[in-house]
Kinemage of the C-alpha trace (Angstrom):
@kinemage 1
@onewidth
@group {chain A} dominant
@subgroup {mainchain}
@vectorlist {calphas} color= white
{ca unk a 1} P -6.397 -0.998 64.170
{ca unk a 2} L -9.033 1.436 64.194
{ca unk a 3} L -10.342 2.977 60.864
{ca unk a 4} L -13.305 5.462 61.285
{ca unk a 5} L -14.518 7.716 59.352
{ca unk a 6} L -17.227 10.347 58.896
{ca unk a 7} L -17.668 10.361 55.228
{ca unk a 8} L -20.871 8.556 55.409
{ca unk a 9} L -22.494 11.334 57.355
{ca unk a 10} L -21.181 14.092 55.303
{ca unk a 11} L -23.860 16.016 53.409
{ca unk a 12} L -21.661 16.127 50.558
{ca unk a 13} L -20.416 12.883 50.225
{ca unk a 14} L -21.435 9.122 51.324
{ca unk a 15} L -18.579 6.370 51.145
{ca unk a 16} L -19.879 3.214 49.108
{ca unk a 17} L -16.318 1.501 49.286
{ca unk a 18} L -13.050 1.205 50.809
{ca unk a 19} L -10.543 -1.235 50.193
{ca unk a 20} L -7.566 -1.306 52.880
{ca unk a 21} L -4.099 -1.790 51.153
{ca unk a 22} L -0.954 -0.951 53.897
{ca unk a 23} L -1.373 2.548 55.307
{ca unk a 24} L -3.877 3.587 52.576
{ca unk a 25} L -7.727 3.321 52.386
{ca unk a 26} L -8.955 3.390 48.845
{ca unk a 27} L -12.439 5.090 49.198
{ca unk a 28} L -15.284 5.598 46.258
{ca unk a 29} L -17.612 8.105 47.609
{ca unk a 30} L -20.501 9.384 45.985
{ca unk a 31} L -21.264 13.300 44.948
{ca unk a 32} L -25.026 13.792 47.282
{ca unk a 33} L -25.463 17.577 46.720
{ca unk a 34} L -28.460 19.930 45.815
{ca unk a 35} L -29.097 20.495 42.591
{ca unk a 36} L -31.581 22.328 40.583
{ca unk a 37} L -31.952 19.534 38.018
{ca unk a 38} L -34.262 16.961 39.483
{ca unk a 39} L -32.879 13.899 36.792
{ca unk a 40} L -29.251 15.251 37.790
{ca unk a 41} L -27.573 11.922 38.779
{ca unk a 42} L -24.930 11.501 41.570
{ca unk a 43} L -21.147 11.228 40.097
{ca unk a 44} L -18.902 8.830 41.581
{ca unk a 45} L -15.526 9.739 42.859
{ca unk a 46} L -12.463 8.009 43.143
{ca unk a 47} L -9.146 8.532 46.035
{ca unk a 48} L -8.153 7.206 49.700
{ca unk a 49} L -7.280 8.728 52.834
{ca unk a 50} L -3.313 8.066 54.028
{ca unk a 51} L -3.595 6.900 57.298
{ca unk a 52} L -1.111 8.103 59.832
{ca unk a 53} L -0.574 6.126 63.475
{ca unk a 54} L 0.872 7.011 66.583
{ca unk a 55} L 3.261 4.282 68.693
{ca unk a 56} L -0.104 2.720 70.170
{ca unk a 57} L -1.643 2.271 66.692
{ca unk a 58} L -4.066 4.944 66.682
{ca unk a 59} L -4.876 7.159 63.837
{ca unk a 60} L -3.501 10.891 64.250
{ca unk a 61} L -3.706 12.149 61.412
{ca unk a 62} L -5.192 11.554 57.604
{ca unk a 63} L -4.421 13.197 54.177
{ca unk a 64} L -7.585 12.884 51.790
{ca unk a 65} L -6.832 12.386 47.923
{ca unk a 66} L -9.228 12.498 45.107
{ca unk a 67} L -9.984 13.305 41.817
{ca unk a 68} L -11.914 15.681 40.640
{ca unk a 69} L -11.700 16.957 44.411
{ca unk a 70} L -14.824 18.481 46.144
{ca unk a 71} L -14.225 21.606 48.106
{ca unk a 72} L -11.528 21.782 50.452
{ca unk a 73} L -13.671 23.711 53.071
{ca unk a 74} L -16.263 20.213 52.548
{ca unk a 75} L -13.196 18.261 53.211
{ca unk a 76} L -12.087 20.110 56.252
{ca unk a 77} L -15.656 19.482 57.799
{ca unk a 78} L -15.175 15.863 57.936
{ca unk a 79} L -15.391 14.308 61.302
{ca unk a 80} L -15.102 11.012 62.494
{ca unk a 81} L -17.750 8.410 63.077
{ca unk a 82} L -17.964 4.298 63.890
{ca unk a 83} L -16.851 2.723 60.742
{ca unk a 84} L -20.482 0.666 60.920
{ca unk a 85} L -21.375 3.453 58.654
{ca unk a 86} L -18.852 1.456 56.127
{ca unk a 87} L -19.720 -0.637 53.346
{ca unk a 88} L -16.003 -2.467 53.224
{ca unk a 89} L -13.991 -4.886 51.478
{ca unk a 90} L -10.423 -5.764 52.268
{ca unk a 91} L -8.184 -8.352 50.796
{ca unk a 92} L -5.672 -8.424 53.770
{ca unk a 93} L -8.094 -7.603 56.492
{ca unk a 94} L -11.348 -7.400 57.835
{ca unk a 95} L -12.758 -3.503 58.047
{ca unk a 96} L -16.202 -4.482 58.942
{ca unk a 97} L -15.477 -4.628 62.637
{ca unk a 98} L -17.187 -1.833 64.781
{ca unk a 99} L -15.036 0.552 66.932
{ca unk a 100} L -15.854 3.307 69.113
{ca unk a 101} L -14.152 6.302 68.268
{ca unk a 102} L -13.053 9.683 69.688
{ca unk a 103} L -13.507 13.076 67.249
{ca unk a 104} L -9.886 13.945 68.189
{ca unk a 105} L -8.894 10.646 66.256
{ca unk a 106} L -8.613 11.880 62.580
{ca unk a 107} L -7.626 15.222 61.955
{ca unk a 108} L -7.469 16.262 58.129
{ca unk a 109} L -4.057 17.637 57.312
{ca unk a 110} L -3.934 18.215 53.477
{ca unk a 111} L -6.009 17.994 50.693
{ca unk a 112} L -4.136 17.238 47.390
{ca unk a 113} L -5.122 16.696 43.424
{ca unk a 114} L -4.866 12.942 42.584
{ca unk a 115} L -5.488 10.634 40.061
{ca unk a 116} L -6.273 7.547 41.736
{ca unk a 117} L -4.508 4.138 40.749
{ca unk a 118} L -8.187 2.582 40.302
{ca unk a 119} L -9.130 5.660 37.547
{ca unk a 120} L -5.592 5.110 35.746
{ca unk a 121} L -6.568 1.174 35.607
{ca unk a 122} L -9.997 2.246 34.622
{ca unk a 123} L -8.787 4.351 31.754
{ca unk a 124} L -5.939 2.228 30.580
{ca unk a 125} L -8.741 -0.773 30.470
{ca unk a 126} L -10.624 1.436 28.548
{ca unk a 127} L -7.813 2.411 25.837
{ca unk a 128} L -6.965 -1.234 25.660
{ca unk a 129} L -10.742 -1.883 25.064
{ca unk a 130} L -10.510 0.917 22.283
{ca unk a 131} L -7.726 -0.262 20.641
{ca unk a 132} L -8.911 -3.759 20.537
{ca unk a 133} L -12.087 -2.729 18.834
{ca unk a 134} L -10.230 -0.630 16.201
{ca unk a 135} L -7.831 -3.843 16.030
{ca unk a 136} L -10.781 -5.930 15.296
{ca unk a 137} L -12.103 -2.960 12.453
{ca unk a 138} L -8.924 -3.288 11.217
{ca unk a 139} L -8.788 -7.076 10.704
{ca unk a 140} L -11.940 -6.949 9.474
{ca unk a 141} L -11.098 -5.014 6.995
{ca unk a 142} L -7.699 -6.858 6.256
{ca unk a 143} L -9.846 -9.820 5.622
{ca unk a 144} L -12.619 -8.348 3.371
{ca unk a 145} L -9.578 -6.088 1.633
{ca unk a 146} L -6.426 -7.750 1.613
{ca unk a 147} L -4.466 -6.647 -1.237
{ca unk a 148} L -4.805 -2.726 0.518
{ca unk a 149} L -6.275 -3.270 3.770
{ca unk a 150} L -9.447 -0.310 2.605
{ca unk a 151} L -12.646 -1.100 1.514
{ca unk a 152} L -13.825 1.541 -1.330
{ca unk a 153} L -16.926 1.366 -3.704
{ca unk a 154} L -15.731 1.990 -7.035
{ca unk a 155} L -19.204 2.663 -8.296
{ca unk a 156} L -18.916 5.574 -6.098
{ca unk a 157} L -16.445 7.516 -7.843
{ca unk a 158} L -16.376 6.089 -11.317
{ca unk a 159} L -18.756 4.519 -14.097
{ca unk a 160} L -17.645 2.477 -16.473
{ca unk a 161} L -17.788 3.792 -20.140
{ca unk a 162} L -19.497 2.093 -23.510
{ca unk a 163} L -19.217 4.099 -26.779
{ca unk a 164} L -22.434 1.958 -27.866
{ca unk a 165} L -25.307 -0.059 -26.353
{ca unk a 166} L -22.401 -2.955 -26.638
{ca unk a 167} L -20.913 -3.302 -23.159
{ca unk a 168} L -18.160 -5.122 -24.692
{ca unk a 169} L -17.308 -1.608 -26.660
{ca unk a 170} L -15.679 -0.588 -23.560
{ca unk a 171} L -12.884 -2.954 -22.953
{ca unk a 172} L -9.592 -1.799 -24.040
{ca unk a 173} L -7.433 -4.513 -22.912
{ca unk a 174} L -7.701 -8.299 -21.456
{ca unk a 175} L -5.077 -10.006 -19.453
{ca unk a 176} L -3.830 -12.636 -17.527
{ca unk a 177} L -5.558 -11.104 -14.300
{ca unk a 178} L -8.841 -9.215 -15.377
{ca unk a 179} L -9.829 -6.770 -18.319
{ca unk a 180} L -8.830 -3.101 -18.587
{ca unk a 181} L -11.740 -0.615 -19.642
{ca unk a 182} L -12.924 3.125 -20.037
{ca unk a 183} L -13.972 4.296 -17.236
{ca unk a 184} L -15.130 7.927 -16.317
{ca unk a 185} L -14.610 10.185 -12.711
{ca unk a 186} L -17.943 11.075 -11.927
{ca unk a 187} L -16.878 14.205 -9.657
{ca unk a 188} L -14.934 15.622 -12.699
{ca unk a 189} L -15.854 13.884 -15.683
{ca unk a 190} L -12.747 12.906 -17.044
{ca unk a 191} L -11.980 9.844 -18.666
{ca unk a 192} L -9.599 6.698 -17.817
{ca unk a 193} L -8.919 3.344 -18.199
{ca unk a 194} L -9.321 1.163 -15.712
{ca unk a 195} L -8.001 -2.456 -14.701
{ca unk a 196} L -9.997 -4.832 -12.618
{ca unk a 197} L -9.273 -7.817 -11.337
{ca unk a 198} L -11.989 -10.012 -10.149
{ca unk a 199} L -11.170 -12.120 -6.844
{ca unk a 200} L -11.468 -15.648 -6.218
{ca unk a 201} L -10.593 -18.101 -3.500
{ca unk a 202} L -7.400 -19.330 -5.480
{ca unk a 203} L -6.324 -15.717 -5.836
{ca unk a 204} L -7.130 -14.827 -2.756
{ca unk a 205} L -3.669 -16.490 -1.644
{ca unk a 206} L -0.757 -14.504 -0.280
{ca unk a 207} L 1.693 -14.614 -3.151
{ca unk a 208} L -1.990 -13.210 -5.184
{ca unk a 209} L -2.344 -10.572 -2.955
{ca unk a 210} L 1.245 -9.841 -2.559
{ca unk a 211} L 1.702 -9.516 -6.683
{ca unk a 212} L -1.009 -6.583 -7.220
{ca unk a 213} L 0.074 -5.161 -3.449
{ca unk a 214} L 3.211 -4.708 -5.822
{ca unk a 215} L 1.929 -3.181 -8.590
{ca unk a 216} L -0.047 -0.589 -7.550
{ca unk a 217} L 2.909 -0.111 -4.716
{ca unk a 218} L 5.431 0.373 -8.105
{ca unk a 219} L 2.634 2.661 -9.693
{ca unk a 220} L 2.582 4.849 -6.689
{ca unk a 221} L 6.265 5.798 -7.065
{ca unk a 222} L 6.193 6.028 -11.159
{ca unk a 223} L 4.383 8.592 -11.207
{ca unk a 224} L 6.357 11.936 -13.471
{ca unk a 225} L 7.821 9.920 -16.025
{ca unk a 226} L 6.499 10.895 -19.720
{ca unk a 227} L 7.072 7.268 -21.166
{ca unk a 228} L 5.516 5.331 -18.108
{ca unk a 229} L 1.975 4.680 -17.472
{ca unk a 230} L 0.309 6.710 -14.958
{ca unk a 231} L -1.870 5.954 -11.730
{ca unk a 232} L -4.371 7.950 -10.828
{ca unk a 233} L -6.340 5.886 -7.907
{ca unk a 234} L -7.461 2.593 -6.939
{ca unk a 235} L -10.135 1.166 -5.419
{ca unk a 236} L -11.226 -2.814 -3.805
{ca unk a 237} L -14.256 -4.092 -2.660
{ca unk a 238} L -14.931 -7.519 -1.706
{ca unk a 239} L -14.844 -8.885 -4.974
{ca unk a 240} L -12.271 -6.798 -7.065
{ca unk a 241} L -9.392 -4.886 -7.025
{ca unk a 242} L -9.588 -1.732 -9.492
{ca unk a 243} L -6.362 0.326 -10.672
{ca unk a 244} L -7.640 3.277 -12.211
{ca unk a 245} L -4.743 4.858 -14.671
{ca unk a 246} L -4.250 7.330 -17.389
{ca unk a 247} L -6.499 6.285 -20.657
{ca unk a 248} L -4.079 6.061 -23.591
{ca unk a 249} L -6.080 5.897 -26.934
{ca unk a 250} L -3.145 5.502 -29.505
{ca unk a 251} L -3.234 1.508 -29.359
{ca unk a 252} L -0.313 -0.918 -28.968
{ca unk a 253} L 2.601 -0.679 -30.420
{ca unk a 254} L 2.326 -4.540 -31.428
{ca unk a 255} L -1.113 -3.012 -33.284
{ca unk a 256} L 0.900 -1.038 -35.760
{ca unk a 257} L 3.656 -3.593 -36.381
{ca unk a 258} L 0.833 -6.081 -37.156
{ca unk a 259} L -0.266 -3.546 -39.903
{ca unk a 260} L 2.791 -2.639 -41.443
{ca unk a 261} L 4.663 -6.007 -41.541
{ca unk a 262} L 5.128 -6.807 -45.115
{ca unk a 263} L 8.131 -9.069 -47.413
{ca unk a 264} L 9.927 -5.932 -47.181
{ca unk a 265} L 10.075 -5.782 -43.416
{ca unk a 266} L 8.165 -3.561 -41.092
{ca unk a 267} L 9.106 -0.031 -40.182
{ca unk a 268} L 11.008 2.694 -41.133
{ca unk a 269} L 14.392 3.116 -39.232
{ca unk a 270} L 13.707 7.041 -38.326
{ca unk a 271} L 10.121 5.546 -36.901
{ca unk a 272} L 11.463 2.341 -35.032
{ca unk a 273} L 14.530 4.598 -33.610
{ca unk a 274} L 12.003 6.991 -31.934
{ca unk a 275} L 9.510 4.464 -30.823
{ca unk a 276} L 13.257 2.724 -28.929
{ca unk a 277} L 14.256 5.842 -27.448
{ca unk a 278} L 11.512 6.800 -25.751
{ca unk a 279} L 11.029 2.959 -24.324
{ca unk a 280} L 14.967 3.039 -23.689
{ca unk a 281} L 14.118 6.414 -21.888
{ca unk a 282} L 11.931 4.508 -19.794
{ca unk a 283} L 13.496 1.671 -19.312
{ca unk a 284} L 16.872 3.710 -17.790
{ca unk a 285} L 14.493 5.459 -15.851
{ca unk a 286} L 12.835 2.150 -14.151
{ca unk a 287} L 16.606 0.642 -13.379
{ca unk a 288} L 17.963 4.182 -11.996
{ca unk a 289} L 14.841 4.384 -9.242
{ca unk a 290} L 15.602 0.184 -8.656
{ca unk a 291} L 13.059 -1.044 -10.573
{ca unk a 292} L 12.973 -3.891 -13.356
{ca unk a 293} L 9.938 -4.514 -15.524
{ca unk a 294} L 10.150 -8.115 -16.692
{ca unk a 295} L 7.629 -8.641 -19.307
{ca unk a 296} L 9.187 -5.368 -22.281
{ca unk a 297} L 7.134 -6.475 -25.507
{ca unk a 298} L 5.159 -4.232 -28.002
{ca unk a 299} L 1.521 -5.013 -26.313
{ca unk a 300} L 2.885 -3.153 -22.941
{ca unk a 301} L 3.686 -0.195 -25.349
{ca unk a 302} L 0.848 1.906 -25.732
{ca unk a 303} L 0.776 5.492 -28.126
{ca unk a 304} L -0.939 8.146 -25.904
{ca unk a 305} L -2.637 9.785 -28.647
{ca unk a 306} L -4.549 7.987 -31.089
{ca unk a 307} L -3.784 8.665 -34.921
{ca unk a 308} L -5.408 10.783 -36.841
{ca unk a 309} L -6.795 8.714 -40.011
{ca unk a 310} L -6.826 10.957 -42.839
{ca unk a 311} L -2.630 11.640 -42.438
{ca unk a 312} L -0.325 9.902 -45.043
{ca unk a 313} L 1.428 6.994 -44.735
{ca unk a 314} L 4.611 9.132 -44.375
{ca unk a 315} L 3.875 9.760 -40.556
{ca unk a 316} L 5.420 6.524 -40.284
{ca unk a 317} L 9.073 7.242 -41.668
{ca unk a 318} L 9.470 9.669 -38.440
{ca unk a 319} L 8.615 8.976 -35.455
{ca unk a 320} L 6.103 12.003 -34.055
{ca unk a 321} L 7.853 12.480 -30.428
{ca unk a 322} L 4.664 14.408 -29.507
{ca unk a 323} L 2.688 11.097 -29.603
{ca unk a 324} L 4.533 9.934 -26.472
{ca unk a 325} L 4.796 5.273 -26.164
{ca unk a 326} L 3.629 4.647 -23.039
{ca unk a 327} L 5.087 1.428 -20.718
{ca unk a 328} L 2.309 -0.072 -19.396
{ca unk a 329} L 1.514 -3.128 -17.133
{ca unk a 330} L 3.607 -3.765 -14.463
{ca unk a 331} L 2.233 -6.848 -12.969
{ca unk a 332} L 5.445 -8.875 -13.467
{ca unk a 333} L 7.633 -5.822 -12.261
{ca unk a 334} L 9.844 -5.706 -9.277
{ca unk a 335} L 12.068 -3.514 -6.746
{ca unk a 336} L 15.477 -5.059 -7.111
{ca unk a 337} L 18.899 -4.036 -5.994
{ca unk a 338} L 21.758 -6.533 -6.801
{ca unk a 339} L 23.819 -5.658 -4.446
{ca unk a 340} L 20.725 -6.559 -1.381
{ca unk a 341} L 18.610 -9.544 -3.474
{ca unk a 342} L 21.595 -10.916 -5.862
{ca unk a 343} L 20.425 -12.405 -8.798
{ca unk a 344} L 16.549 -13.027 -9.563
{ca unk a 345} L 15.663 -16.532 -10.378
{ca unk a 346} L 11.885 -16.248 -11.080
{ca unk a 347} L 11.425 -17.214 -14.841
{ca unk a 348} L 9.120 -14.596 -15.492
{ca unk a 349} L 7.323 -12.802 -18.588
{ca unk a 350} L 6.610 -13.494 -22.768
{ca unk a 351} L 8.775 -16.383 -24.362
{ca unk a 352} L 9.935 -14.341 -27.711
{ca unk a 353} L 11.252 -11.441 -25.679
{ca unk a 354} L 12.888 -13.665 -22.457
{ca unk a 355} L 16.818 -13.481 -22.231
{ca unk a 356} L 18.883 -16.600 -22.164
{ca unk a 357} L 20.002 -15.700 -18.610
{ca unk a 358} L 16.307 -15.768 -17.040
{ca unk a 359} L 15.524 -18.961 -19.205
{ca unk a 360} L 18.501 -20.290 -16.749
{ca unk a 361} L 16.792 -18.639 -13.749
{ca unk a 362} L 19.922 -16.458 -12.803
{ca unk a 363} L 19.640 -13.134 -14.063
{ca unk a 364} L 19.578 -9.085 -12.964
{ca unk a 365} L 17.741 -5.808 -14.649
{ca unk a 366} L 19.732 -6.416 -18.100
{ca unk a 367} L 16.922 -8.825 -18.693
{ca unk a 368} L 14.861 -5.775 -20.034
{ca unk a 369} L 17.995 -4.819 -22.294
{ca unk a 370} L 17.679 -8.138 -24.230
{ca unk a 371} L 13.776 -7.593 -24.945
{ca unk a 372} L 13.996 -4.313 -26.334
{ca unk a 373} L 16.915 -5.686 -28.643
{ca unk a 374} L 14.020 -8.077 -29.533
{ca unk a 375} L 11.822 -5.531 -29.794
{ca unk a 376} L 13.905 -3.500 -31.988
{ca unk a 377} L 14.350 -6.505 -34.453
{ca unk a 378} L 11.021 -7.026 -34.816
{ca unk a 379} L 10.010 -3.351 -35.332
{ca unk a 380} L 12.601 -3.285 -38.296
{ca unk a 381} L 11.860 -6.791 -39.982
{ca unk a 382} L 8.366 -7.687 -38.473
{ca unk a 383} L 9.453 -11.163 -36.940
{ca unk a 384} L 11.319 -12.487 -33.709
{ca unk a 385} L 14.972 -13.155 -34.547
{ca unk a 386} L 14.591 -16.444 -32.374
{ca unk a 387} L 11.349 -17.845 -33.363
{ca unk a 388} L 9.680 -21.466 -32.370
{ca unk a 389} L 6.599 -23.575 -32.730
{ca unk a 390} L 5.539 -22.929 -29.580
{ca unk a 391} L 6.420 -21.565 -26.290
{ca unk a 392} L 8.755 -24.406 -25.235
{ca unk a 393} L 10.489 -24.838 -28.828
{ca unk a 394} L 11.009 -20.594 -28.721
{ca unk a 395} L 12.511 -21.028 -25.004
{ca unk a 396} L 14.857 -23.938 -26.054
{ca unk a 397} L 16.000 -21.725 -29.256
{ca unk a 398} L 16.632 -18.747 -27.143
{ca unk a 399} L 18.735 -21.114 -24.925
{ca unk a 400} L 20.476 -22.809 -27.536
{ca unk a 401} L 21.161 -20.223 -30.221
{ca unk a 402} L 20.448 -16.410 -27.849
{ca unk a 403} L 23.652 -14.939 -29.050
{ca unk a 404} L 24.227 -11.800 -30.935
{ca unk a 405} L 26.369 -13.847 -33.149
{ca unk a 406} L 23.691 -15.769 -34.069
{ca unk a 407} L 21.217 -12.888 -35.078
{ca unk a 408} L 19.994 -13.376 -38.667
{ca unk a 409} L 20.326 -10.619 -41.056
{ca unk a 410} L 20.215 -11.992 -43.942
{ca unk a 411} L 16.466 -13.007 -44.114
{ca unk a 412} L 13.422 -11.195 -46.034
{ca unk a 413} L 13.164 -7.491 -44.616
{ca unk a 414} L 17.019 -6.407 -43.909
{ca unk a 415} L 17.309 -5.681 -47.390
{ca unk a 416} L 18.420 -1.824 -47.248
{ca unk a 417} L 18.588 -1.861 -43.085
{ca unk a 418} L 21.725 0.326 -42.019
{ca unk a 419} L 24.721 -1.606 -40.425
{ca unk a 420} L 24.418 0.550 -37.375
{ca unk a 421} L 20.745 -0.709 -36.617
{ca unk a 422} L 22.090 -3.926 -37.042
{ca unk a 423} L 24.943 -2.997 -34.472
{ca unk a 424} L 22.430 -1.636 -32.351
{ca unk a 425} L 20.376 -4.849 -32.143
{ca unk a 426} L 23.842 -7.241 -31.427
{ca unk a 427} L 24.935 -4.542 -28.575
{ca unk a 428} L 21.667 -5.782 -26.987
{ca unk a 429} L 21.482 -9.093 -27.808
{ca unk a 430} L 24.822 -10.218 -26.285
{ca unk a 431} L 24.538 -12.867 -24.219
{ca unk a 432} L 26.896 -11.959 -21.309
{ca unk a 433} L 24.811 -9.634 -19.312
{ca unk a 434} L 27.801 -7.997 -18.221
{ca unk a 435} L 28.873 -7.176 -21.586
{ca unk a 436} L 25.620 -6.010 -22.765
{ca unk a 437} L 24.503 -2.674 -23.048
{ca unk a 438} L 23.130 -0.950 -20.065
{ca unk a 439} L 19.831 1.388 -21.091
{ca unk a 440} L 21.934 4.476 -20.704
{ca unk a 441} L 24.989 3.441 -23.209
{ca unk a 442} L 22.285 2.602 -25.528
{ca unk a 443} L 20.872 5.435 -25.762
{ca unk a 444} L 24.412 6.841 -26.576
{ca unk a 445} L 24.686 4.233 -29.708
{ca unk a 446} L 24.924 6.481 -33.185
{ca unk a 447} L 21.828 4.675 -34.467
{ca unk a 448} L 20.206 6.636 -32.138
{ca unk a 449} L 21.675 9.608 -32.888
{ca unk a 450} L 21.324 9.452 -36.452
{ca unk a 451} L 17.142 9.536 -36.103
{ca unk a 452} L 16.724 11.424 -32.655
């Protein structure tokens, strides 16, 4: 078979490959012309000529393909030469061979736009190459940030805030995971509180990363409720994870129960009603979006507005709805949907407020019903209706004796307490979960209604 070809010769173009494959010659030529620009380099071109044969296996006639084409009056000009002037490789045949040839033996029919197979390979190597690098950016990043996959300086955006030359002066909270502090948004000034959590090879395992993935995840979609804490960003480096919120300066809830427990109980009933309403409010919100908090107890119950210090005592016999309580940390919190998960069985959250049902690891989103009945006791009385020595005595009274039945009224601070607080409290402390109050049908009870 004879292929020969003038491209060599052409003043526009020299051949530097061609690679046989059936009736196809895959050429690379290289771009020779005049240019103005001295340090101009030659460009490289890919395409092939289509051979076409006649019965005795000579070449009649070709069609060149390229891309990006030269001229087609250049291509036209081509003429045929002894394929010496080849530099070849084939991988079904040997193109190396010299052949006389005859001018008549090519003549150019067509010259066409093409993308050769070689560029498209060339380009899809090249994508594949890309993504792999961003793949490897990606798992780099994965690795240095797992809990969101984005590594952000903190110090970049915030400083954290001290009232004094004590650093200590600016921690308003520590928990089971890090410390939450006052914080301030450099760009705007504005002040927040801010929970870090410092990272460490043991946390640094999947069910770890996995929990605060979940919180901040939660945070992201509680975001317009008046009652709920609110996120404002979040940031992780290699060391910590930091969930900037709203800063609530009012104090815990558990704060102002500790200061006004006395032998004659605790709170008002006006003041305890409104401080349960707005938790119940909530509470029905969290369960109505599919969400169930898990750890309800006064210290996740922040005021927003701190109180003012020179106002009576008498602010306490109403609650001030203006002051809004705030739900805070939702570490233990979960999506659930009964009818897709069933029943949770993770014995989760703070023993004095933990319904029987989760004690027995079998339990749904009325869990959070039972501690605010807790909660509610305690705001009116100042202790836990089902108290222990410690943690394990508290869960095994809770087991044995968590029954509305069993609620003690008769004890120092229920002297004077209306029957339908009392009511209230047994309507959430029942221990079927089925018959106990949903968040919604307690905020219909006429306790309720008598104060709000």
């Amino acid at each position: 078979m004879n292929v020969i070809s003038s491209l060599s010769m052409h003043p526009l173009y020299r051949i530097s490959t061609a690679v046989e494959d059936g009736q196809e010659l895959q050429l690379r030529w290289t771009n020779t012309s005049y240019s103005e620009d001295e340090n101009e380099e030659d460009f490289n071109y890919d395409g092939n000529i289509e051979c076409v044969y006649n019965e005795g296996g000579d070449i009649t006639a070709t069609t060149i393909k390229y891309h990006p084409p030269p001229s087609i009056e250049s291509a036209a000009t081509i003429s045929t030469c002894d394929s010496s002037s080849l530099d070849t490789t084939s991988s079904s045949s040997s193109l190396s061979s010299q052949h006389d040839c005859d001018d008549s033996s090519l003549n150019i029919v067509r010259v066409d736009d093409y993308h050769s197979d070689a560029s498209v390979e060339e380009e899809e190597q090249e994508d594949a190459f890309e993504l792999q690098q961003q793949q490897g950016q990606d798992d780099e990043k994965h690795s240095l940030c797992p809990v969101t996959g984005h590594y952000s300086n903190f110090n970049d955006h915030y400083y954290i805030h001290s009232s004094s030359s004590s650093s200590s002066s600016s921690i308003l909270g520590i928990g089971q995971y890090g410390q939450v502090q006052s914080c301030i948004q450099i760009s705007t000034g504005k002040a927040y509180a801010v929970k870090t959590i410092q990272k460490s090879p043991l946390q640094l395992a999947h069910h770890h990363n996995h929990h605060i993935q979940r919180e901040i995840h939660l945070l992201t979609k509680l975001t317009s409720h008046p009652n709920i804490l609110k996120l404002v960003d979040f940031h992780e480096d290699k060391d910590h994870v930091h969930i900037i919120t709203e800063r609530y300066t009012g104090g815990e809830l558990f704060d102002v129960i500790g200061e006004h427990t006395s032998s004659s109980g605790c709170l008002s009933e006006g003041y305890a009603a409104g401080v349960i309403k707005c938790v119940l409010e909530a509470v029905a919100y969290l369960h109505s979006v599919g969400i169930v908090h898990r750890d309800l107890k006064p210290e996740n119950l922040m005021f927003e507005y701190e109180r003012n210090e020179d106002e009576e005592e008498e602010e306490y016999d109403h609650f001030d709805s203006s002051n809004s309580i705030r739900l805070i940390d939702f570490g233990l919190s979960r999506e659930y949907n009964f009818k897709v998960d069933g029943y949770m069985s993770n014995p989760v959250g703070t023993s004095y407020y933990m319904a029987p049902e989760l004690l027995q690891e079998k339990y749904t989103q009325s869990c959070d019903i039972w501690s605010v009945g807790i909660i509610t006791y305690i705001l009116l009385c100042g202790y836990p209706p089902f108290n222990g020595d410690d943690e394990e005595d508290i869960k095994r009274t809770i087991m044995e004796h968590g029954n509305a039945k069993n609620v003690n009224f008769k004890l120092r601070g229920w002297a004077g307490k209306s029957e339908e607080a009392k009511d209230f409290i047994k309507c959430l402390l029942r221990r079927d979960p089925g018959k106990r109050f949903t968040a919604e049908e307690a905020l219909m009870h006429p306790w309720l209604k008598m104060y709000c």
